[in-house]
C-alpha positions in Angstrom: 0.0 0.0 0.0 1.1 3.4 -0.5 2.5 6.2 1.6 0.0 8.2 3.5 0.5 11.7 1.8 -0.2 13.3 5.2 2.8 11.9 6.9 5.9 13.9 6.8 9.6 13.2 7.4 11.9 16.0 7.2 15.7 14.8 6.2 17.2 17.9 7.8 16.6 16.6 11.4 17.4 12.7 11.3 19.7 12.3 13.4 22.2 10.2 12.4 21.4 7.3 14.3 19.1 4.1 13.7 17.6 2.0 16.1 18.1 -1.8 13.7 15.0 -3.8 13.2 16.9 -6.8 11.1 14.4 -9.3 9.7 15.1 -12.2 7.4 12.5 -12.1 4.7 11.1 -8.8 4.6 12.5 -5.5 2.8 10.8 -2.9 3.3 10.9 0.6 0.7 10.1 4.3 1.0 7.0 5.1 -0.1 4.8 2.5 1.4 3.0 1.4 4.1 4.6 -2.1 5.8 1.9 -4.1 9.1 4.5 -5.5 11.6 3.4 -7.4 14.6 6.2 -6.7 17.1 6.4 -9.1 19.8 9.9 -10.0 21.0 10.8 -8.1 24.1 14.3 -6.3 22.4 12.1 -5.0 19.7 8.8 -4.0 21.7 11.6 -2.0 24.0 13.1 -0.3 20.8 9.3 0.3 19.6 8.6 2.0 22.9 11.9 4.1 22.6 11.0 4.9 19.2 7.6 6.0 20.4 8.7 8.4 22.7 11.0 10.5 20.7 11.3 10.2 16.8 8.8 7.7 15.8 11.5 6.3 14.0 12.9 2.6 13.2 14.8 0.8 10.2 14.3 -2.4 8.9 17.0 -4.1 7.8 17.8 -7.1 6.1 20.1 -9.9 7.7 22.9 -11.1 5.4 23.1 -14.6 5.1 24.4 -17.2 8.1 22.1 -15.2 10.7 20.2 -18.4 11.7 23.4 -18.9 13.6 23.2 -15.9 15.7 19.7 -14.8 15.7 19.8 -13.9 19.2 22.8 -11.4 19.2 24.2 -8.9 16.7 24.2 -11.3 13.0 25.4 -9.0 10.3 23.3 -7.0 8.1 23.2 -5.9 4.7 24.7 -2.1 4.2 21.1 -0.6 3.0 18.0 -0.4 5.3 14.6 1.6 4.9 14.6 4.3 7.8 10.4 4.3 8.7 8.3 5.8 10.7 5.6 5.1 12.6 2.2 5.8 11.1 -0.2 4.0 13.5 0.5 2.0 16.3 -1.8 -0.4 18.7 -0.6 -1.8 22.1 -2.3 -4.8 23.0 -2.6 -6.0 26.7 -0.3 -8.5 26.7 2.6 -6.2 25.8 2.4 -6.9 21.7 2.2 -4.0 19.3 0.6 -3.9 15.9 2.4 -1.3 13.8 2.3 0.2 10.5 5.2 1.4 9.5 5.6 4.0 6.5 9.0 3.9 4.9 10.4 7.4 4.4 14.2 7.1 3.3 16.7 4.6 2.5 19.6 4.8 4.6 23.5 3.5 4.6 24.2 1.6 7.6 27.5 2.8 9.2 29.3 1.2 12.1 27.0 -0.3 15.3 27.1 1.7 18.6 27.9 0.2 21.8 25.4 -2.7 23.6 23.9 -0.2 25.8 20.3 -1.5 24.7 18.6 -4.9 24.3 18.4 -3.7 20.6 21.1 -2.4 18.1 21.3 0.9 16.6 23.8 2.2 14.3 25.6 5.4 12.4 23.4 5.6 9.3 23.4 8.5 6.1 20.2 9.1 4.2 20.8 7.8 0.4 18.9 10.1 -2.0 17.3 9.6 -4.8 20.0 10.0 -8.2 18.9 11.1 -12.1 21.7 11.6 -13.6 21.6 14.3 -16.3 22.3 13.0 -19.3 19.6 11.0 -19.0 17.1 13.4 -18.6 14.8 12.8 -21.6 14.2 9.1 -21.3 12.6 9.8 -16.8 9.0 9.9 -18.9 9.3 7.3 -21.4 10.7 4.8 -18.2 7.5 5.9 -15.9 5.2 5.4 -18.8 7.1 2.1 -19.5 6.9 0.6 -15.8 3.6 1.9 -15.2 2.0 -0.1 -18.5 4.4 -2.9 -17.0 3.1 -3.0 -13.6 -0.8 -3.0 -14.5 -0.3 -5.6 -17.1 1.3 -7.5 -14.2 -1.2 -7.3 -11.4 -4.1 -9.8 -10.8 -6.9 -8.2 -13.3 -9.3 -7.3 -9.8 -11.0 -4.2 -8.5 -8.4 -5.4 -5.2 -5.7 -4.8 -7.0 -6.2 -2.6 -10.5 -8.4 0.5 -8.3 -5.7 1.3 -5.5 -3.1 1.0 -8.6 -5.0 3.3 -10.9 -6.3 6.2 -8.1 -2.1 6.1 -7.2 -0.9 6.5 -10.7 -3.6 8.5 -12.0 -1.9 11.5 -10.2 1.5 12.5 -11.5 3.9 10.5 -10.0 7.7 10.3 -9.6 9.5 7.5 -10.9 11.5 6.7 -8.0 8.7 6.7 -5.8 6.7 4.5 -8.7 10.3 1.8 -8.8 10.1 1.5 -5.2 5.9 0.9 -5.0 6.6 -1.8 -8.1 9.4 -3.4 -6.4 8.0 -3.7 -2.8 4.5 -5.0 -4.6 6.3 -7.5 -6.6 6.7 -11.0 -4.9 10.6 -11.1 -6.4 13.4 -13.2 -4.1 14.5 -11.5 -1.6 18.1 -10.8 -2.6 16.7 -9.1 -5.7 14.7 -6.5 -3.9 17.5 -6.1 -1.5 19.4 -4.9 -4.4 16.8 -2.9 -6.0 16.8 -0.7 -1.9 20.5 -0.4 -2.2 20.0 1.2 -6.2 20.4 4.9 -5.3 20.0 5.4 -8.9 16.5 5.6 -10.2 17.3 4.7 -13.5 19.3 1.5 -13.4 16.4 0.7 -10.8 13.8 1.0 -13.3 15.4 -0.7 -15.9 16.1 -3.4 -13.6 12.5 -3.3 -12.7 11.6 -3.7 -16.2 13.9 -6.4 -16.7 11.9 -8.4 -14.2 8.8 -7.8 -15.1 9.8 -9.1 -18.5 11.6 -12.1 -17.9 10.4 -13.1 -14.2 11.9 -16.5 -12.6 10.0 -19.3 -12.1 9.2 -18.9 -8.3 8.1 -15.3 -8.6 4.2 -14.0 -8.8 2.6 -11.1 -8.2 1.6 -10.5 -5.0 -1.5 -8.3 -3.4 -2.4 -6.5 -1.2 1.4 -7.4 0.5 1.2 -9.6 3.5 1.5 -8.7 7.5 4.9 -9.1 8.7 5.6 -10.8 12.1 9.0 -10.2 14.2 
């Protein structure tokens, strides 16, 4: 689902620092809307932190081997979505249902100290890039992805309305690569790839790649499913 248009993140106060959220099979992107069920005691107490300052948390994705250390600090890959909170439910027994918007892809840097039972680290906001020279073709890959994308979707009123009242209005197309690539049900290394893509163009065209030649486990998948910790 998209991002609310009423939630704002302003780039010139983050802060430099992350509180981690590392799952193993979900990536999360700006631009839209992520459920979470949060439920593990580390990551309700970083959700409550979170809460009562910035409203802040990134997902991140955990490289491979973390089955081995789930528990501590497994590595992560070097690109997470920085999101904020856009609603948020506590339930009695100390769960929280969450829906996280994403707002900006970030560059983790090094981890800070244990001081918390969750990890936080140094992390630089990674902006959207068009280069110059290829100016001209931003319209003709928009129009390109877009055709693409419907063409790709289950042909129901579940999935073709929300897709058509988004597009209808005149959207950017980074924001469009990063709706496409969180709605597509690709393997999970190729949308970790397509976060770290600070370029929108090679992202698109990778996008379109996809959509033209996908693998044999991939579908299209919608609405997205709720994510557990």
């Amino acid at each position: 689902m998209a991002l609310h248009e009423n939630l704002h993140f302003d780039p010139e106060r983050f802060s430099g620092v992350v509180r981690l959220f590392p799952l193993p099979n979900l990536v999360l992107f700006p631009h839209v809307l992520q459920p979470l069920h949060i439920f593990e005691p580390r990551y309700c107490a970083m959700l409550e932190e979170a809460l009562a300052t910035d409203q802040q948390i990134a997902l991140a994705v955990l490289a491979a081997g973390w089955e081995e250390d789930y528990e501590g600090r497994p590595a992560v890959r070097p690109v997470a979505c920085l999101g904020q909170v856009a609603t948020h439910v506590r339930l009695p027994d100390g769960r929280h249902n969450v829906l996280l918007a994403g707002v900006a892809r970030v560059t983790l840097g090094a981890e800070l100290p244990a001081t918390t039972t969750f990890r936080r680290a140094a992390a630089t906001i990674c902006v959207d890039r068009y280069p110059s020279k290829l100016v001209p073709t931003r319209e003709t890959l928009t129009r390109r992805l877009f055709t693409a994308f419907r063409d790709a979707l289950p042909n129901t009123p579940e999935a073709q309305t929300p897709l058509a009242q988004l597009l209808s209005k005149d959207i950017d197309l980074g924001v469009l690569t990063d709706i496409v690539a969180y709605t597509l049900d690709l393997p999970l290394s190729r949308k970790a790839d397509l976060l770290a893509e600070c370029d929108v163009y090679k992202r698109a065209i990778r996008l379109l790649e996809y959509l033209a030649t996908p693998t044999a486990d991939e579908k299209i998948g919608f609405p997205p499913d709720f994510s557990a910790n």
